[in-house]
DSSP file (Angstrom, degrees, kcal/mol; ACC not computed):
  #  RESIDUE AA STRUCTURE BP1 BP2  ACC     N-H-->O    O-->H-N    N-H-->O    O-->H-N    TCO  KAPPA ALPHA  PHI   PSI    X-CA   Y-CA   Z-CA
    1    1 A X              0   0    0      0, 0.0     2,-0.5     0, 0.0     0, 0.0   0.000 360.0 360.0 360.0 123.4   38.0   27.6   30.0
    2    2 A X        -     0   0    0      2,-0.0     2,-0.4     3,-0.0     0, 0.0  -0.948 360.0-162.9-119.3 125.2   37.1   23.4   30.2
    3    3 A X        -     0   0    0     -2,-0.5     2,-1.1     2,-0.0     0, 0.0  -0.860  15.4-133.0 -96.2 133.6   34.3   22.5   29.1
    4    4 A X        -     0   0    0     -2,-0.4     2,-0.4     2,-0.0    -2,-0.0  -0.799  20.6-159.9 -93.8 120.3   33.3   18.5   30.5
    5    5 A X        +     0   0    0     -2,-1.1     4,-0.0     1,-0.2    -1,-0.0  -0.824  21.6 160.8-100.1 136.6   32.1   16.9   27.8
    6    6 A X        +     0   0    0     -2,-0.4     4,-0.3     2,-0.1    -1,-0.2   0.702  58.9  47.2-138.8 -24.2   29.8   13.6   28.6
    7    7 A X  S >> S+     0   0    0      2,-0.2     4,-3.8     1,-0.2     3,-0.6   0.871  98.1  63.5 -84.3 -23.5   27.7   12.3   26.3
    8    8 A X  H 3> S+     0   0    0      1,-0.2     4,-5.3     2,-0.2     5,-0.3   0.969 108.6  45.7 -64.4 -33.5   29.7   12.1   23.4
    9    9 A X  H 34 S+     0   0    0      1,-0.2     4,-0.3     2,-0.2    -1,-0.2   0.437 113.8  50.5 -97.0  34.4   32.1    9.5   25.3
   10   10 A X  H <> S+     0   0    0     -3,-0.6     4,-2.7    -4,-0.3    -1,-0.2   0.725 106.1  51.2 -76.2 -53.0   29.3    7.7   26.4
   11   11 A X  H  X S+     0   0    0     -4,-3.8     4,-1.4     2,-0.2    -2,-0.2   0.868 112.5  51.2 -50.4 -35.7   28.0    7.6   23.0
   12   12 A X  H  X S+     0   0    0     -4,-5.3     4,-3.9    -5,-0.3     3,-0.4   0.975 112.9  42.3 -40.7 -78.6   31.6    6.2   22.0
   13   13 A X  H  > S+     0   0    0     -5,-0.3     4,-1.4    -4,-0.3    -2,-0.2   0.796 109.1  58.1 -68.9  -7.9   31.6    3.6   24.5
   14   14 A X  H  X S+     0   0    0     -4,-2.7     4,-2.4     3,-0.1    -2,-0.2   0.882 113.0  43.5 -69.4 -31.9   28.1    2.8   23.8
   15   15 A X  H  X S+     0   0    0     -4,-1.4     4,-1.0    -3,-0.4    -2,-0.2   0.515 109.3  49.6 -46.8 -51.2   29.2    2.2   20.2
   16   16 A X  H  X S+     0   0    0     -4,-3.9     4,-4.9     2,-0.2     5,-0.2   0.968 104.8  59.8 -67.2 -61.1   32.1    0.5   20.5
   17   17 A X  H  X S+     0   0    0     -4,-1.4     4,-3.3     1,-0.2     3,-0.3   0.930 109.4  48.3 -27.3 -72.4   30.4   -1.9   22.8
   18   18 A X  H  X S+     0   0    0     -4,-2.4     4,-0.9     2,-0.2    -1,-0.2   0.806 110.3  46.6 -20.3 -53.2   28.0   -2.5   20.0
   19   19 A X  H  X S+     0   0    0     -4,-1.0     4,-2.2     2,-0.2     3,-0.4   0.912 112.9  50.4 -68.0 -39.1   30.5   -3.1   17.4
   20   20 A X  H  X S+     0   0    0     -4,-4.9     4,-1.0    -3,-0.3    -2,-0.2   0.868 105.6  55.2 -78.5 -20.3   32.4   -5.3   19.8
   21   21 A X  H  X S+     0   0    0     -4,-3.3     4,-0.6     1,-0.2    -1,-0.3   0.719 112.8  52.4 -65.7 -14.1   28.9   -7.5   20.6
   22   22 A X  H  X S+     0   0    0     -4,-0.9     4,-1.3    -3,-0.4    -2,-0.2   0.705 107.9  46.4 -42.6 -44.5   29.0   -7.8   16.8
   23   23 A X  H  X>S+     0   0    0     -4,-2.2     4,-3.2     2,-0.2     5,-0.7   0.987 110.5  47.8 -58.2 -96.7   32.1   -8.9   16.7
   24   24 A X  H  X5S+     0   0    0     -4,-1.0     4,-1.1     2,-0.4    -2,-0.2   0.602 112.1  47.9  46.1 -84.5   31.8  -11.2   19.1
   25   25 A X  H  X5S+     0   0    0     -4,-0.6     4,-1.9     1,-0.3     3,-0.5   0.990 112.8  60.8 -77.9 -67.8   27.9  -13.0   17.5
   26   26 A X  H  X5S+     0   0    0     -4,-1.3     4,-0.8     1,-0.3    -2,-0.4   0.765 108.4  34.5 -55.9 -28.9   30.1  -12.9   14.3
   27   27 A X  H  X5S+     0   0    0     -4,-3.2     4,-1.3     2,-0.2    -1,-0.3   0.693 111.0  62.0 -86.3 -18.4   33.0  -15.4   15.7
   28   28 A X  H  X<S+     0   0    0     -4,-1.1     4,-2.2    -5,-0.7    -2,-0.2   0.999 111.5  34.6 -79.7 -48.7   30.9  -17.3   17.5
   29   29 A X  H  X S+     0   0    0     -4,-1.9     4,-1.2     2,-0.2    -2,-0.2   0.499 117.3  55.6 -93.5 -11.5   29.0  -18.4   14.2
   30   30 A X  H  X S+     0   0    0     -4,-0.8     4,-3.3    -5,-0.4     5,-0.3   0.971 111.5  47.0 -51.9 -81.2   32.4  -18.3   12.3
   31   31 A X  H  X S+     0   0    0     -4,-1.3     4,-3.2     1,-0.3     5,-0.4   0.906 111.6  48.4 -51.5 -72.4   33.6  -20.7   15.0
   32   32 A X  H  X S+     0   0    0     -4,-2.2     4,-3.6    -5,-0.3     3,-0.3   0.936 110.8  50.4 -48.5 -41.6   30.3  -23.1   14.8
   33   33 A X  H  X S+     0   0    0     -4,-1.2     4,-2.3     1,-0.3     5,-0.3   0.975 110.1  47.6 -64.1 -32.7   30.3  -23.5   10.9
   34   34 A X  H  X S+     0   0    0     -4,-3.3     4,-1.0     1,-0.2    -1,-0.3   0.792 113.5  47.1 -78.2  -5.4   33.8  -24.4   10.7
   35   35 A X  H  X S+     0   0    0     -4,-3.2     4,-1.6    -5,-0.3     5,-0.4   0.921 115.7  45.5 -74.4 -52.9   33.3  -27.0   13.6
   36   36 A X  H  X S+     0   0    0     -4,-3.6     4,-1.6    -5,-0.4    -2,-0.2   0.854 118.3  47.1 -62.6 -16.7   30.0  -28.2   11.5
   37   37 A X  H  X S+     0   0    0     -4,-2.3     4,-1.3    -5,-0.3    -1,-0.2   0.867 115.7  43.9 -61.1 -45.4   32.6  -28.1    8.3
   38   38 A X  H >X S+     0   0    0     -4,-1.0     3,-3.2    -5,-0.3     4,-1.0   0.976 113.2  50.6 -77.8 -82.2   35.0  -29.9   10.3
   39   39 A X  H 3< S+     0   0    0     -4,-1.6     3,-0.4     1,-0.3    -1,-0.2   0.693 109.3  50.9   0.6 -63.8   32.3  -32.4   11.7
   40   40 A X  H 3< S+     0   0    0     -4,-1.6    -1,-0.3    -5,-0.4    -2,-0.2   0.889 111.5  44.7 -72.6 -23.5   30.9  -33.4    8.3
   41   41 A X  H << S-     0   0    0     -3,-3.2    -2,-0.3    -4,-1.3    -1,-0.3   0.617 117.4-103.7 -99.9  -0.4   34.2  -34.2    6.6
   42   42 A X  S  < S+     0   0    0     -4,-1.0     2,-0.4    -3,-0.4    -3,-0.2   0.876  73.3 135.9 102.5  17.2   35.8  -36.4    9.7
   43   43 A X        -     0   0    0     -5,-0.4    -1,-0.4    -8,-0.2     2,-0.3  -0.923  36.0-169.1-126.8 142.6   38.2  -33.9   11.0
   44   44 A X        +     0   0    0     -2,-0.4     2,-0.3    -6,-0.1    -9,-0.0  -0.998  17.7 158.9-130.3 103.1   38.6  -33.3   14.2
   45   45 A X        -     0   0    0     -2,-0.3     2,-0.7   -10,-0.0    -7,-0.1  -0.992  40.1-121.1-145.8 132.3   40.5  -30.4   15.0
   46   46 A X        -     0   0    0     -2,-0.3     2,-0.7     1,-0.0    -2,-0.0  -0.643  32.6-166.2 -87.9 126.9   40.7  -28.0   18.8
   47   47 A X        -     0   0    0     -2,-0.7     2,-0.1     2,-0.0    -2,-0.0  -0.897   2.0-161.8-121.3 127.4   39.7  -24.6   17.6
   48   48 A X        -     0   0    0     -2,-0.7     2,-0.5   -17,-0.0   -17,-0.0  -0.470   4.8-151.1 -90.7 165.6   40.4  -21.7   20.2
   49   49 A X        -     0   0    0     -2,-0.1     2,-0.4   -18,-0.0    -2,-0.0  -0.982  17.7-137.6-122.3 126.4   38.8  -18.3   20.0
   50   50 A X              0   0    0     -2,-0.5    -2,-0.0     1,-0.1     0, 0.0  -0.735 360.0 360.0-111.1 150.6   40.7  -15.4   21.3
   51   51 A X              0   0    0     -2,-0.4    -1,-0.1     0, 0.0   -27,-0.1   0.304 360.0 360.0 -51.6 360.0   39.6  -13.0   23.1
């Protein structure tokens, strides 16, 4: 007997998404201070973000 289970991996992948738009807002604002870091002391440096 199979039971189809569906909302729990929706609720998963709703979840994850989340964590990974978190993720995400948090490197992006990682990324800007050390540019404004970078910026205030005279260093000029390319900083990549990976995906």
């Amino acid at each position: 007997m199979l039971k189809k289970i569906v909302s729990p991996s929706c609720n998963v992948c709703d979840s994850v998404e989340f964590i990974l738009r978190g993720a995400r807002k948090r490197r992006n604002m990682a990324i800007t201070s050390a540019k404004s870091i970078n910026a205030d002391a005279g260093i000029k440096t390319g900083l990549a973000a990976v995906k």
